[in-house]
VOPAGU-2260 file (C-alpha; in pm, 1 decimal, decimal comma):
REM VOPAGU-2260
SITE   aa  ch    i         X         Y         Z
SITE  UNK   A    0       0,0       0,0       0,0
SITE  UNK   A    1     138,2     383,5     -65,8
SITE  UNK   A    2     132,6     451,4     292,2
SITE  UNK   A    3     408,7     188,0     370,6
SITE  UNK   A    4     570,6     361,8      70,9
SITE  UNK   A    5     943,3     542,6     153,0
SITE  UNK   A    6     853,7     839,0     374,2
SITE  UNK   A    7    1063,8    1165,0     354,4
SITE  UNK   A    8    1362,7    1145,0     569,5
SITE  UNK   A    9    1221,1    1472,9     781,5
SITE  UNK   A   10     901,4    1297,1     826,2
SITE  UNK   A   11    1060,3     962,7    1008,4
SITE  UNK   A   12    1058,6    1008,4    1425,5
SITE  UNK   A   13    1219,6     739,4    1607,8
SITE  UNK   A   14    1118,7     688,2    1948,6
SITE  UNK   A   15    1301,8     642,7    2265,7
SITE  UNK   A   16    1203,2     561,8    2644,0
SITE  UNK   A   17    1089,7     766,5    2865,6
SITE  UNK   A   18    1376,0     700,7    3066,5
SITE  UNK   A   19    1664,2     912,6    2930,5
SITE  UNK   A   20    2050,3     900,8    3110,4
SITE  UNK   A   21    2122,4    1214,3    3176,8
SITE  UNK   A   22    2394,8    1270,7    2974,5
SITE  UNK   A   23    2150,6    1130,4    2681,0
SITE  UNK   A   24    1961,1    1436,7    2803,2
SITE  UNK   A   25    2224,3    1724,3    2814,0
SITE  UNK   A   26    2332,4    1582,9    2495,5
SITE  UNK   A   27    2047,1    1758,2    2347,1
SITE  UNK   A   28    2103,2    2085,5    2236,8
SITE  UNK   A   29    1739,4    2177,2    2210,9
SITE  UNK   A   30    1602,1    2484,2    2327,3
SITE  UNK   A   31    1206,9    2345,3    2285,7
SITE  UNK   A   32    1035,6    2289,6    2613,5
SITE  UNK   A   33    1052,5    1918,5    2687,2
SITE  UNK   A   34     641,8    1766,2    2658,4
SITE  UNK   A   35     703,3    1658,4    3039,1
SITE  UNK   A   36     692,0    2004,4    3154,7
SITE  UNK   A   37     384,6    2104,2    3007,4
SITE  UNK   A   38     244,9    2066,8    3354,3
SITE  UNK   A   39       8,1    1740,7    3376,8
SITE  UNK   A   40     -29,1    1657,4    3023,3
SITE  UNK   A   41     -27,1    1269,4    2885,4
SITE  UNK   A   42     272,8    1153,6    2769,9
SITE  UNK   A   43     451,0     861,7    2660,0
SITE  UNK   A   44     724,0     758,5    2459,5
SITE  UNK   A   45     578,1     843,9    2111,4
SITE  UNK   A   46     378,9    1168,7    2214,8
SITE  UNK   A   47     726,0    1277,6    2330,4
SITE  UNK   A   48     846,3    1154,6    2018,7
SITE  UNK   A   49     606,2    1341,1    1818,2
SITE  UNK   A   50     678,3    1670,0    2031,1
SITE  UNK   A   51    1023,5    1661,4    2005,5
SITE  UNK   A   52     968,0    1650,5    1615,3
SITE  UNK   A   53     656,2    1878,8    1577,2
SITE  UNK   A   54     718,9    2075,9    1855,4
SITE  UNK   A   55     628,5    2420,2    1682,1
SITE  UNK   A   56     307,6    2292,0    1553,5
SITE  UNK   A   57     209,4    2170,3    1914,2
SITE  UNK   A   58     340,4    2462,0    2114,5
SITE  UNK   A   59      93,0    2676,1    1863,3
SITE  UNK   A   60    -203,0    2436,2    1975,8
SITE  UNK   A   61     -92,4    2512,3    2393,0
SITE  UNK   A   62     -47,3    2838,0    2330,6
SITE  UNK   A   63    -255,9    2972,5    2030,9
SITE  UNK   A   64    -174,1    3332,5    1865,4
SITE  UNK   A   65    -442,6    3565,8    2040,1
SITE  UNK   A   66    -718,8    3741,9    1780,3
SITE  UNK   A   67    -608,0    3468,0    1527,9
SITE  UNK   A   68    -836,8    3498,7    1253,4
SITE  UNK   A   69    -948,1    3136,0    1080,2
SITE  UNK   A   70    -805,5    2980,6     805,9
SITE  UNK   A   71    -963,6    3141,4     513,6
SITE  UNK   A   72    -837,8    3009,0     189,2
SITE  UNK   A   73    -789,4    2616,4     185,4
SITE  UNK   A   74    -494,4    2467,8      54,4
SITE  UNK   A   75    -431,8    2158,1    -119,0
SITE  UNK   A   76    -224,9    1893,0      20,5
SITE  UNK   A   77    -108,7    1563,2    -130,1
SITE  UNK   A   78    -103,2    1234,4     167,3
SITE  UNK   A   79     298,4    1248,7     123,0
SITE  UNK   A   80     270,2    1596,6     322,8
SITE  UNK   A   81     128,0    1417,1     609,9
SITE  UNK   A   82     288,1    1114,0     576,7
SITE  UNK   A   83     516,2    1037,7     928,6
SITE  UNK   A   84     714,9     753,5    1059,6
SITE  UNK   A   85     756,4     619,5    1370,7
SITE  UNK   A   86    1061,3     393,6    1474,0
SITE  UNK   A   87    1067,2     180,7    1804,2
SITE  UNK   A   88    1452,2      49,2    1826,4
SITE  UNK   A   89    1306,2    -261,3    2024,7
SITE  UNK   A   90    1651,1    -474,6    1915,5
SITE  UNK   A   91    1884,0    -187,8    2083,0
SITE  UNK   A   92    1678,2     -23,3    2350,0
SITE  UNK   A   93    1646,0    -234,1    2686,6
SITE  UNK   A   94    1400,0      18,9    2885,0
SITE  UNK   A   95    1160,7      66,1    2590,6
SITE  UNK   A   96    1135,9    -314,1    2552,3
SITE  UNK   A   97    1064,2    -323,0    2915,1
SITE  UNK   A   98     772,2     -27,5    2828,3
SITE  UNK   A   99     619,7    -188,5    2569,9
SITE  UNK   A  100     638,9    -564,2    2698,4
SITE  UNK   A  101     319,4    -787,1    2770,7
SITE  UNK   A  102     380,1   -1160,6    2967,9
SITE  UNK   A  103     403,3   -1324,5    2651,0
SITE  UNK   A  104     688,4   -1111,7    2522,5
SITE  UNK   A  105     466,0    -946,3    2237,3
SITE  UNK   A  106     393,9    -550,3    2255,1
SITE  UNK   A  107     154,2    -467,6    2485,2
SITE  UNK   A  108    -190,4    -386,3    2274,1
SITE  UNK   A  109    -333,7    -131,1    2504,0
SITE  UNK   A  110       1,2      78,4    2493,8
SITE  UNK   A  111       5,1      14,3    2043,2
SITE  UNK   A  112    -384,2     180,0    2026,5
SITE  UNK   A  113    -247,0     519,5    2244,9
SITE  UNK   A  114      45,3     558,2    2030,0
SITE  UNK   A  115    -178,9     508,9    1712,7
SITE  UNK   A  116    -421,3     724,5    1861,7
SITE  UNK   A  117    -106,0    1008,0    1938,1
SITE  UNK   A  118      -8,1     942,2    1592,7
SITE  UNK   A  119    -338,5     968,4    1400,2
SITE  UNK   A  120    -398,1    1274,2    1559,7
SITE  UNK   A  121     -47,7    1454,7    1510,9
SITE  UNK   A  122    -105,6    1340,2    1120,0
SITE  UNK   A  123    -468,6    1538,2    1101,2
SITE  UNK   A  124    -300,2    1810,3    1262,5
SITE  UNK   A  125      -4,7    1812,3    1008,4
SITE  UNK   A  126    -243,1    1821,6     715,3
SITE  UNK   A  127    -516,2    2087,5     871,3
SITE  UNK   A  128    -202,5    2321,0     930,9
SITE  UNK   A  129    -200,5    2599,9     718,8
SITE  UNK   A  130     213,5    2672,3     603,7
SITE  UNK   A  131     277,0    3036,3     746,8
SITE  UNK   A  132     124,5    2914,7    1078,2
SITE  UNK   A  133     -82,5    3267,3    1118,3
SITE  UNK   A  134    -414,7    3139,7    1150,4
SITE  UNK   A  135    -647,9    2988,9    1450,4
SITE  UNK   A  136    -532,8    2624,2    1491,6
SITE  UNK   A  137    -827,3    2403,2    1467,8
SITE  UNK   A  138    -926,5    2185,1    1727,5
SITE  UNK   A  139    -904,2    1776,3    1582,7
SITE  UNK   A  140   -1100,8    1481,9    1794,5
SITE  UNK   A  141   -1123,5    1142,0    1734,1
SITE  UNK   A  142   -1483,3    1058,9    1595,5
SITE  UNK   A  143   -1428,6     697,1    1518,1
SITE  UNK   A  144   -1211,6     424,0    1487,4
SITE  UNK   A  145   -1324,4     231,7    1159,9
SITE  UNK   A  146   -1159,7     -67,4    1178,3
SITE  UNK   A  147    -800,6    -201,7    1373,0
SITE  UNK   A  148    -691,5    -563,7    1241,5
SITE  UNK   A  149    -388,0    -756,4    1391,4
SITE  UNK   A  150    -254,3    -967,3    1101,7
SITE  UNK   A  151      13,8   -1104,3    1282,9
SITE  UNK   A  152     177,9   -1127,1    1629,2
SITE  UNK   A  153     430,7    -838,6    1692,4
SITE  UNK   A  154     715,0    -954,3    1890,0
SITE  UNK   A  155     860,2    -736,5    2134,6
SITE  UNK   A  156    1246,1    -824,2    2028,4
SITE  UNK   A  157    1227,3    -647,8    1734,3
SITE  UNK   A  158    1203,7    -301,2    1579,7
SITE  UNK   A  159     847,3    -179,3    1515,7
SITE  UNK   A  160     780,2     108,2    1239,5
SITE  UNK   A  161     432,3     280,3    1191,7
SITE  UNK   A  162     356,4     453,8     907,9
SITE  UNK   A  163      60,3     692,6     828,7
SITE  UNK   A  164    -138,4     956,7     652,2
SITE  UNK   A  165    -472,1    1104,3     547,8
SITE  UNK   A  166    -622,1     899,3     294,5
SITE  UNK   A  167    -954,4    1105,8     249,2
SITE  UNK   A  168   -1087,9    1425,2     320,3
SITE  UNK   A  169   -1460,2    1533,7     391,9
SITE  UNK   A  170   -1576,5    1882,5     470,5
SITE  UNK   A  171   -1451,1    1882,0     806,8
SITE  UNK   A  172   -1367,7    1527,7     845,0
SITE  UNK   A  173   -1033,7    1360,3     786,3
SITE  UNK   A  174    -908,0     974,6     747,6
SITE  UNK   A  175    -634,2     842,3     832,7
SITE  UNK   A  176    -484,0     521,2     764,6
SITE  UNK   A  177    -176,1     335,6     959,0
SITE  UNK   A  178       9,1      13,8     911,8
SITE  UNK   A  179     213,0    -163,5    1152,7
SITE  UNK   A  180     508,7    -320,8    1041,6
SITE  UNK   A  181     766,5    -557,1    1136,7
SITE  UNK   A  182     984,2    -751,6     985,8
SITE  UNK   A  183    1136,1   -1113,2    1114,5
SITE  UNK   A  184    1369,1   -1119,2     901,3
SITE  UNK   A  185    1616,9    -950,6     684,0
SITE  UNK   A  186    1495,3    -912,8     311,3
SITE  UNK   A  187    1134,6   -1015,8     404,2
SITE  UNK   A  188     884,7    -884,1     130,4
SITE  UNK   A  189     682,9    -547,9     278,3
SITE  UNK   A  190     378,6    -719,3     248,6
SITE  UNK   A  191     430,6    -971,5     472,8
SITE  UNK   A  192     586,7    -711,4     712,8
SITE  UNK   A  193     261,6    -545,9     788,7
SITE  UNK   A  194     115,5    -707,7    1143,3
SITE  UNK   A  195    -145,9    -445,1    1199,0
SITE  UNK   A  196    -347,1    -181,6    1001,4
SITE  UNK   A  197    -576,5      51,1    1119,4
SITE  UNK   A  198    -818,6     372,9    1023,3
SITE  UNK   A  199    -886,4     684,5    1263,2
SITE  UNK   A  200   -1166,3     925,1    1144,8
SITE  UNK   A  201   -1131,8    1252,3    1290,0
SITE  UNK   A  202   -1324,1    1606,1    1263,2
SITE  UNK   A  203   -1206,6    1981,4    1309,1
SITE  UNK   A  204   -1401,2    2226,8    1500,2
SITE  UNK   A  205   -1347,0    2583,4    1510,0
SITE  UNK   A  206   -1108,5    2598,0    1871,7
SITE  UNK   A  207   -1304,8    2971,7    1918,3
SITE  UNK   A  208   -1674,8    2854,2    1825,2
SITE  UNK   A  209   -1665,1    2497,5    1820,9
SITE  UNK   A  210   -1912,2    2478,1    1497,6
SITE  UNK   A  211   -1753,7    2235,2    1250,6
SITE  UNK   A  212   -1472,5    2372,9    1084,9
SITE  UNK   A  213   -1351,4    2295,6     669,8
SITE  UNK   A  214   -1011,1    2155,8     681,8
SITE  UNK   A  215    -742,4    2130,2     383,8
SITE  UNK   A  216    -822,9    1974,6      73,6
SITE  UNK   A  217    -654,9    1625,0      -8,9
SITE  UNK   A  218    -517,7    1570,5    -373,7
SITE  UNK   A  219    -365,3    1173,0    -452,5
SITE  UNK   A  220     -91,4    1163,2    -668,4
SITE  UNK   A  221       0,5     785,2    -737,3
SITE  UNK   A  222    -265,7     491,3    -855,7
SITE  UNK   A  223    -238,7     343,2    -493,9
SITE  UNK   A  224    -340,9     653,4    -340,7
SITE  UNK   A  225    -673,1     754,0    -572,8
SITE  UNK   A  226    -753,9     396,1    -463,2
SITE  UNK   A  227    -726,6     428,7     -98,1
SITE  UNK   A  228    -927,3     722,8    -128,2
SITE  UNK   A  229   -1223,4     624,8    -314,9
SITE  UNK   A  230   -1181,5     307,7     -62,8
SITE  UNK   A  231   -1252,5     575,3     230,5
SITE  UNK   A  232   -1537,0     781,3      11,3
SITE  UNK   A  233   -1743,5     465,1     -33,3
SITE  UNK   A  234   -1682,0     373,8     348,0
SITE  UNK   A  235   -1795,2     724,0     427,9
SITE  UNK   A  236   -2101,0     717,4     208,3
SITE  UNK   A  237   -2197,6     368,6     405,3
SITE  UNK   A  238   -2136,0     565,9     739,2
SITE  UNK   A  239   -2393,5     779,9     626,9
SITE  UNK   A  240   -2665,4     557,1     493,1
SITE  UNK   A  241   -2681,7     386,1     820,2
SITE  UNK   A  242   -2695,3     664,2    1049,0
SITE  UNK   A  243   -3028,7     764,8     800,4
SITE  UNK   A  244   -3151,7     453,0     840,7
SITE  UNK   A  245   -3090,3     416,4    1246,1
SITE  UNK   A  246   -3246,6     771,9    1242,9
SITE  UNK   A  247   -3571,0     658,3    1099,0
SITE  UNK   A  248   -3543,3     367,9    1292,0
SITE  UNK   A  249   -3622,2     129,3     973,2
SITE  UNK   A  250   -3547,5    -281,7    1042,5
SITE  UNK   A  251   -3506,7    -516,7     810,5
SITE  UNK   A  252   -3781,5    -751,1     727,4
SITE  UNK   A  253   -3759,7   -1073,6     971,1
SITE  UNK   A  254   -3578,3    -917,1    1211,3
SITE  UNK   A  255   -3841,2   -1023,7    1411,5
SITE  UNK   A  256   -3837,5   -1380,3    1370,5
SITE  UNK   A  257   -3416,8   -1292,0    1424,7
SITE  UNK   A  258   -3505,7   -1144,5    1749,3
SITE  UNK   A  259   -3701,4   -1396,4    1871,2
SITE  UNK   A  260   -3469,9   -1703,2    1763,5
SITE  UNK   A  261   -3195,6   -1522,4    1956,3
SITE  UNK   A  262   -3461,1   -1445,7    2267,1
SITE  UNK   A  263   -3559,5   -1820,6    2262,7
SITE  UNK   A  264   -3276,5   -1974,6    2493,0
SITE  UNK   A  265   -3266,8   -1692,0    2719,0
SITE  UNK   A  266   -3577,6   -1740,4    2779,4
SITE  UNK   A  267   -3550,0   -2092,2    2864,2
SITE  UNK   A  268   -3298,3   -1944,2    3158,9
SITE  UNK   A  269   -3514,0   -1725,0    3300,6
SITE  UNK   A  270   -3788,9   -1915,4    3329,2
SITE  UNK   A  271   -3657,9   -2281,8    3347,6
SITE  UNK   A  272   -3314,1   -2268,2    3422,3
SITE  UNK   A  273   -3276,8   -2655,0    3500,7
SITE  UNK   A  274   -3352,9   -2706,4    3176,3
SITE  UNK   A  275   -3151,8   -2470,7    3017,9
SITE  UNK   A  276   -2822,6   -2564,1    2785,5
SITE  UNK   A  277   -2517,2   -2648,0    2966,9
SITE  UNK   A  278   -2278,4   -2481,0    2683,4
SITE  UNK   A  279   -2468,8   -2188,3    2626,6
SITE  UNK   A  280   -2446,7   -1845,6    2905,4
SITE  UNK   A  281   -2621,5   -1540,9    2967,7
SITE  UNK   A  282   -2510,0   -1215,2    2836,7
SITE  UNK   A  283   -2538,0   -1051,9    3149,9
SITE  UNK   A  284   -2332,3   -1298,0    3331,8
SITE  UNK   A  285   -2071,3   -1253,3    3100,0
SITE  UNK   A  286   -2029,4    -861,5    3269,3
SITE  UNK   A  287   -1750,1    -671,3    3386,6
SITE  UNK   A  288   -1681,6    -354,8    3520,3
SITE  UNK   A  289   -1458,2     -75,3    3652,5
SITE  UNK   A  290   -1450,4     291,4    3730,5
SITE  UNK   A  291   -1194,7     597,1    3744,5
SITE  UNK   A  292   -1186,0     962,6    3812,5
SITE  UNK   A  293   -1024,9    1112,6    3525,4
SITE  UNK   A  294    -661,2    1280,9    3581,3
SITE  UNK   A  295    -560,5    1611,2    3436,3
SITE  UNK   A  296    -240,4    1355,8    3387,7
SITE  UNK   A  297    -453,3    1195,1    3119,8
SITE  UNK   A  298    -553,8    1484,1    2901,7
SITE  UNK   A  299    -441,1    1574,3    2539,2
SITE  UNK   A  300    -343,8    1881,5    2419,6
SITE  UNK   A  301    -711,0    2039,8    2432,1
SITE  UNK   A  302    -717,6    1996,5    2775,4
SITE  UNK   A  303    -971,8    1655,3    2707,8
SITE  UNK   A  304    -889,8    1266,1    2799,1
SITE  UNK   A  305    -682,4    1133,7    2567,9
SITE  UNK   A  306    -859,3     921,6    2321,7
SITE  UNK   A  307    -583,7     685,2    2316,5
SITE  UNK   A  308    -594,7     644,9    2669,4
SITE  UNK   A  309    -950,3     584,8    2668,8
SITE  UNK   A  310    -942,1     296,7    2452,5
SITE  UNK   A  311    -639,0     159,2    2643,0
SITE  UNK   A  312    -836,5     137,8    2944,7
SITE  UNK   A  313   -1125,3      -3,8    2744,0
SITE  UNK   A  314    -883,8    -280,6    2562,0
SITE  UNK   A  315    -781,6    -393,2    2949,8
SITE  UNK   A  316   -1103,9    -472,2    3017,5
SITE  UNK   A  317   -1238,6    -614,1    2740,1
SITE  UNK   A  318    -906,1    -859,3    2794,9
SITE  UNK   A  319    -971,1    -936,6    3145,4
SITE  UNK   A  320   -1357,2   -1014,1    3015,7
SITE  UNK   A  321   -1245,8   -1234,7    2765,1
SITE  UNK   A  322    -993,6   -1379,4    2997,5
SITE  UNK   A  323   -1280,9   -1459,2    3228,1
SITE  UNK   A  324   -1544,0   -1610,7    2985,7
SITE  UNK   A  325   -1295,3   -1844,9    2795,1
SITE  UNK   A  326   -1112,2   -1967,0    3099,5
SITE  UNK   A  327    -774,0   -1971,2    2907,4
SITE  UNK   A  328    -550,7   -1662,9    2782,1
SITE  UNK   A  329    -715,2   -1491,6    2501,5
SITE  UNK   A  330    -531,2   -1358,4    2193,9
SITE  UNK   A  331    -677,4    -993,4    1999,6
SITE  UNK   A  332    -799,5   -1004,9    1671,7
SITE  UNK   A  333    -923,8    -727,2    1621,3
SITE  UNK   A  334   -1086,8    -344,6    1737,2
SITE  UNK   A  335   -1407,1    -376,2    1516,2
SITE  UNK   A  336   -1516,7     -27,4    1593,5
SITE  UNK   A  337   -1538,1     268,0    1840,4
SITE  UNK   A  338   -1712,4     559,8    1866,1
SITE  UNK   A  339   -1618,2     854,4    2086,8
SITE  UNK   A  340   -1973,4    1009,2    2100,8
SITE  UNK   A  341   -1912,5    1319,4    2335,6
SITE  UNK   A  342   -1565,5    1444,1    2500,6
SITE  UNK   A  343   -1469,2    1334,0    2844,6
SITE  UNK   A  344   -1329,2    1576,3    3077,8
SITE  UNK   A  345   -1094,6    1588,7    3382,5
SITE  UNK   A  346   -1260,2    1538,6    3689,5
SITE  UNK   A  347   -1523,9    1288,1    3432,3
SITE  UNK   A  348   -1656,1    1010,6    3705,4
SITE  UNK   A  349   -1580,1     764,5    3426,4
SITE  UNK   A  350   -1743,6     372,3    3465,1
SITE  UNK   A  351   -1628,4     117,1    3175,6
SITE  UNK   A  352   -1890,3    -217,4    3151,9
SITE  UNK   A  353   -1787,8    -472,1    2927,1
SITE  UNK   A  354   -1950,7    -781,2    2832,7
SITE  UNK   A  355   -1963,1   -1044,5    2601,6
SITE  UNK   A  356   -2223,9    -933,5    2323,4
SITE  UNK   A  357   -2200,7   -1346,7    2130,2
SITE  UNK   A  358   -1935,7   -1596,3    2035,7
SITE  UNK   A  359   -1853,0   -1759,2    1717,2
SITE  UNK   A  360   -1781,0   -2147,8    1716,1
SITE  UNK   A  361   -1783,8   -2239,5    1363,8
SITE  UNK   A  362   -1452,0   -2263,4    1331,1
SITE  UNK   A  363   -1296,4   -2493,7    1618,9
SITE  UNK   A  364    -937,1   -2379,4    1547,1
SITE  UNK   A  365   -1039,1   -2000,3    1616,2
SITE  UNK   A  366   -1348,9   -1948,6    1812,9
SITE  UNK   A  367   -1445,8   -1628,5    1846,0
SITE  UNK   A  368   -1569,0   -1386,6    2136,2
SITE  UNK   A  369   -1719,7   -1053,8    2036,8
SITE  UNK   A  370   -1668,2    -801,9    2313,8
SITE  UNK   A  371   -1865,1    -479,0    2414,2
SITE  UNK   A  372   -1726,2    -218,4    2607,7
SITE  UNK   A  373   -1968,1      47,1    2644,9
SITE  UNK   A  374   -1810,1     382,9    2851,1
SITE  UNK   A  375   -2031,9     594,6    3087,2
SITE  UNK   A  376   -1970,1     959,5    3193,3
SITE  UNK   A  377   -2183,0     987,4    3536,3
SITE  UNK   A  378   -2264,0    1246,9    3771,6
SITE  UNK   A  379   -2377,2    1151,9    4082,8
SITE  UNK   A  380   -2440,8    1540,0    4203,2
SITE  UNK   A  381   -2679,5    1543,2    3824,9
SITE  UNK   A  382   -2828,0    1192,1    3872,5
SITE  UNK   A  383   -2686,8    1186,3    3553,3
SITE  UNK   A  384   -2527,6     931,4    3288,1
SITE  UNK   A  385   -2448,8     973,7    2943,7
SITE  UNK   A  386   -2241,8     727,2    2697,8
SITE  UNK   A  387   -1933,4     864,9    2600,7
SITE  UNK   A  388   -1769,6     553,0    2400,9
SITE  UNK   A  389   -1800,2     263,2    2265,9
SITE  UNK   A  390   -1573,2       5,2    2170,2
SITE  UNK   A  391   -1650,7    -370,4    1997,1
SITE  UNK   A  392   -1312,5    -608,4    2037,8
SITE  UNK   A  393   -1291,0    -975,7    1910,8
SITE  UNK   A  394   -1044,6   -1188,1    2016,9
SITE  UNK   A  395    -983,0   -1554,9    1980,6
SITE  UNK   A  396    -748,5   -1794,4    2250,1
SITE  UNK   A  397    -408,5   -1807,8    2221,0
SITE  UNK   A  398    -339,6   -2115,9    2006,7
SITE  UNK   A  399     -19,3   -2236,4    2207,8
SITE  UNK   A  400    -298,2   -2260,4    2497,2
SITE  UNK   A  401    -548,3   -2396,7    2384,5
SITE  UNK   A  402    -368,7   -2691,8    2212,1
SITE  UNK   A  403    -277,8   -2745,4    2589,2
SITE  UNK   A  404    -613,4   -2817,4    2662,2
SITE  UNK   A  405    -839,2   -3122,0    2512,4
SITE  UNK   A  406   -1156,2   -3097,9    2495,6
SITE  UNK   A  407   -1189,8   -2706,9    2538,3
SITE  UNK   A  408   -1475,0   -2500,2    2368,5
SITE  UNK   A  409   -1633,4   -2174,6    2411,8
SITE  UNK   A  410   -1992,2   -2167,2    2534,1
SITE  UNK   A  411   -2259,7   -1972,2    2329,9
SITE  UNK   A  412   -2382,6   -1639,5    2453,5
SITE  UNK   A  413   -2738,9   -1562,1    2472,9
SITE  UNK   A  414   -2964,4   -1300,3    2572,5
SITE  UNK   A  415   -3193,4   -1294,4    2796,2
SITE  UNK   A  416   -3396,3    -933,5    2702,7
SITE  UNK   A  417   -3513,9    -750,2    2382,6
SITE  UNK   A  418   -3259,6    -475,5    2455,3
SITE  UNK   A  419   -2982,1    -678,1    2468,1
SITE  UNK   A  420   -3090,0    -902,4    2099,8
SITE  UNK   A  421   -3073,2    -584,2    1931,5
SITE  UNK   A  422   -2770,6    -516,2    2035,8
SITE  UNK   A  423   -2619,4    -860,7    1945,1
SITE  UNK   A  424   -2794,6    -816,6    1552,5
SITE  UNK   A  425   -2688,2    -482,9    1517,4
SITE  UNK   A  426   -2307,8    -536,2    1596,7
SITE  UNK   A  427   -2373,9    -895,9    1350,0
SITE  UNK   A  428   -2517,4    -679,1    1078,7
SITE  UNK   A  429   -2203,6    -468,8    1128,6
SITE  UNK   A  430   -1995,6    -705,2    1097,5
SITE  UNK   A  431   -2122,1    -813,7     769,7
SITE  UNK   A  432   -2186,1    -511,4     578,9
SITE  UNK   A  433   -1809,3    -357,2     663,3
C-alpha cells in the first residue's frame, strides 16, 4: 500500500524511552520545552516523540496566537505531506522493551492503540495546518475508529515502524490510515511485514466557536493513493446511509423472527433454568466492570482525555472479560469499531462495563468472542449518565494454549432481554456489511 511507501527522511521520528541518562539528556542541544513540563499533560514515549519533532506545531495548539483569525483560503495537500514515521529500536533499546512488553513477550496492545491514537492525531493536525502558521489552529477529535486488524503477532524483540497519513478528506472530516510493520527477518517482502493496520476518522471544530470547521483539501498523486481514497469515500457514504436509516429507525424484514430465535434460549434461563443448555451463558453474566476519576495527567493537548488512553483502558477490560469467559488466555484479533460520542473531561466520574455481546464457534481452530465495552460519563451530584464511548473487540485464545487443553470449547452467549438481541444483531449486521 502507498502509505508503507518510503517516507521523507524529515518525516521519520524514532522513538526512545521515557527514561533518558542524563547525559543522553544534556546531549540535546534543544532549546524546545521538553512535553514533560507542560504541567500534567499525557505523555509517553511516542507523544514525546512526536513533540520533540513537531514541537512548533504543538506549542501553537498550547499556546494559540491571540485574535487569530481562521483559516480562510484552503490549501491543497497531497497524503505524502502528512505522511510520518515512527521507529521503536526494540533490538537496541532495553528500557523501551521493558515499556512496551506484555507476559508473553509481544507488545503490549493497550500501549500500540495510544500511540496510534497520538499518531493519528499529530497526522490530522499536520495536514489541517495551514504553512505560514498565522491562523487559529483548529481543534481535531477522534470521531471513530473504523476498523483495527492484527494480522500477525508483533514480537517485542524487534524493531516496530508505523507509518501513516490522510487517505480522504470530507468537509470537516479527515481519514487516516496506519500500518504496523515488522519484519522477522532480513529481506522479508513489505507485504508480509505489515502485522497491523488501522483507520482513525477525525473532525475539526473551530477551537473559538466549536461549529464544525472545513479543513485542507486532499489531492492523490500515485494509482495506490486515488484507490485508498475512493476506498474511504465509499466507506464514508456507508457511514452515512446507516446513520439515516438508524435515524428513521427502519429494520429489516424478519428481524423479528431474528429477534425472537436469539430471545428463545434466554428465555428458557429465566424461566426454566434446570432445563436450560449447559454450553450456552447469559449475556449478562458474562459482565464486567470498573470505574476511574479522570486525571488532568490523562488529558491531550485540548485539555480533554486522551482518546488513546480511553481505549487503552477499554482494551484492558475487554481482555480481562475475555480472559474470564474463555477460561484460558485470550489472543486480539481485532478493534471492530469505536465511537467517541461526546468528550470526556478531567474530573469525568468515568465507569467502563464490558460484556460479552455473542461468540462464534464455527470454526474450532479459532473461536471467536465478540466483546462490548460500552463507557459511561456519570454524575452523581446530576443523577446523571451519558455514553461517552463505545468500543466492539474480538479476540480468539491463544493457540499455544489452547492446544494445551483437550476438549476445550467456548460456550454460546445468549440473551436474555429484547434490549440486549438488538444489540447482538446490530453489531452482527455490522460485521457483515463492513
Amino acid at each position: 500500500m502507498d502509505v508503507n511507501s518510503s517516507p521523507k527522511s524529515n518525516n521519520t521520528i524514532s522513538v526512545f524511552s521515557t527514561f533518558v541518562p542524563p547525559s543522553s539528556a544534556d546531549a540535546k542541544s534543544s532549546s524546545r520545552k521538553p512535553i514533560n513540563l507542560w504541567p500534567g499533560m499525557y505523555h509517553s514515549p511516542v507523544t514525546e516523540a512526536l513533540w520533540e519533532a513537531r514541537s512548533k506545531i504543538f506549542e501553537r495548539l498550547l499556546d494559540p496566537p491571540k485574535d487569530a483569525p481562521p483559516q480562510s483560503d484552503l490549501l491543497t495537500k497531497t497524503p505524502s505531506d502528512s505522511r510520518t514515521t515512527i521507529l521503536y529500536n526494540f533490538s537496541n533499546d532495553y528500557i523501551l522493551r521493558e515499556q512496551y512488553k506484555d507476559p508473553w513477550n509481544e507488545v503490549r496492545i493497550g500501549k500500540l492503540l495510544e500511540d496510534l491514537d497520538a499518531l493519528a492525531g499529530t497526522i490530522s493536525v499536520k495536514h489541517c495546518s495551514d504553512d505560514e502558521f498565522t491562523t487559529r489552529p483548529l481543534l481535531l477529535v477522534t470521531a471513530s475508529v473504523d476498523k483495527i486488524v492484527l494480522k500477525k503477532p508483533i514480537s517485542v524483540d524487534l524493531d516496530l515502524k508505523i507509518i501513516g497519513s490522510v487517505i480522504w478528506v470530507g468537509r470537516s472530516s479527515i481519514e487516516i490510515q496506519l500500518e504496523v510493520t515488522q519484519s522477522s527477518k532480513e529481506g522479508s517482502n513489505a507485504s508480509d511485514a505489515v502485522a497491523l493496520t488501522a483507520n482513525f476518522i477525525f473532525v475539526a471544530r473551530d477551537s473559538k466557536t466549536g461549529k464544525a470547521a472545513p479543513v485542507n483539501h486532499l489531492s492523490p498523486q500515485t494509482e495506490q493513493e486515488t484507490l485508498l481514497y475512493e476506498e474511504a469515500e465509499a466507506r464514508n457514504n456507508l457511514r452515512k446511509r446507516k446513520r439515516q436509516e438508524a435515524a428513521r429507525n427502519e429494520f429489516e424484514n424478519g428481524e423479528a423472527n431474528r429477534l425472537q430465535t436469539l430471545l428463545a434460549e434466554g428465555r428458557i434461563f429465566c424461566d426454566m433454568p434446570a432445563l436450560a443448555d449447559r454450553n450456552s451463558i447469559l449475556m449478562r453474566d458474562t459482565r464486567l466492570e470498573n470505574a476511574l476519576i479522570c486525571q488532568p495527567q490523562q488529558r491531550n493537548i485540548h485539555g480533554r482525555i486522551f482518546g488513546g488512553f480511553l481505549m487503552h483502558r477499554a482494551f484492558e477490560l475487554a481482555f480481562s472479560t475475555a480472559y474470564a469467559f474463555a477460561g484460558l488466555v485470550p489472543y486480539f484479533l481485532e478493534v471492530d469499531h469505536v465511537d467517541f460520542l461526546r468528550p470526556v473531561d478531567v474530573g469525568d466520574f468515568l465507569r467502563l462495563k464490558s460484556c460479552v455481546l455473542y461468540t462464534e464457534v464455527e470454526n474450532p481452530d479459532q473461536p471467536l468472542i465478540n466483546i462490548e465495552v460500552v463507557a459511561h460519563v456519570t454524575r452523581p451530584e446530576l443523577r446523571s449518565s451519558e455514553v461517552s464511548n463505545t468500543f466492539y473487540f474480538t479476540f480468539t485464545v491463544r493457540p499455544e494454549v489452547k492446544a494445551s487443553n483437550n476438549g476445550f470449547r467456548i460456550r454460546n452467549v445468549v440473551p436474555a432481554t429484547e434490549e440486549e438481541a438488538r444489540r447482538v444483531l446490530e453489531r452482527m449486521d455490522a460485521e457483515t456489511s463492513s
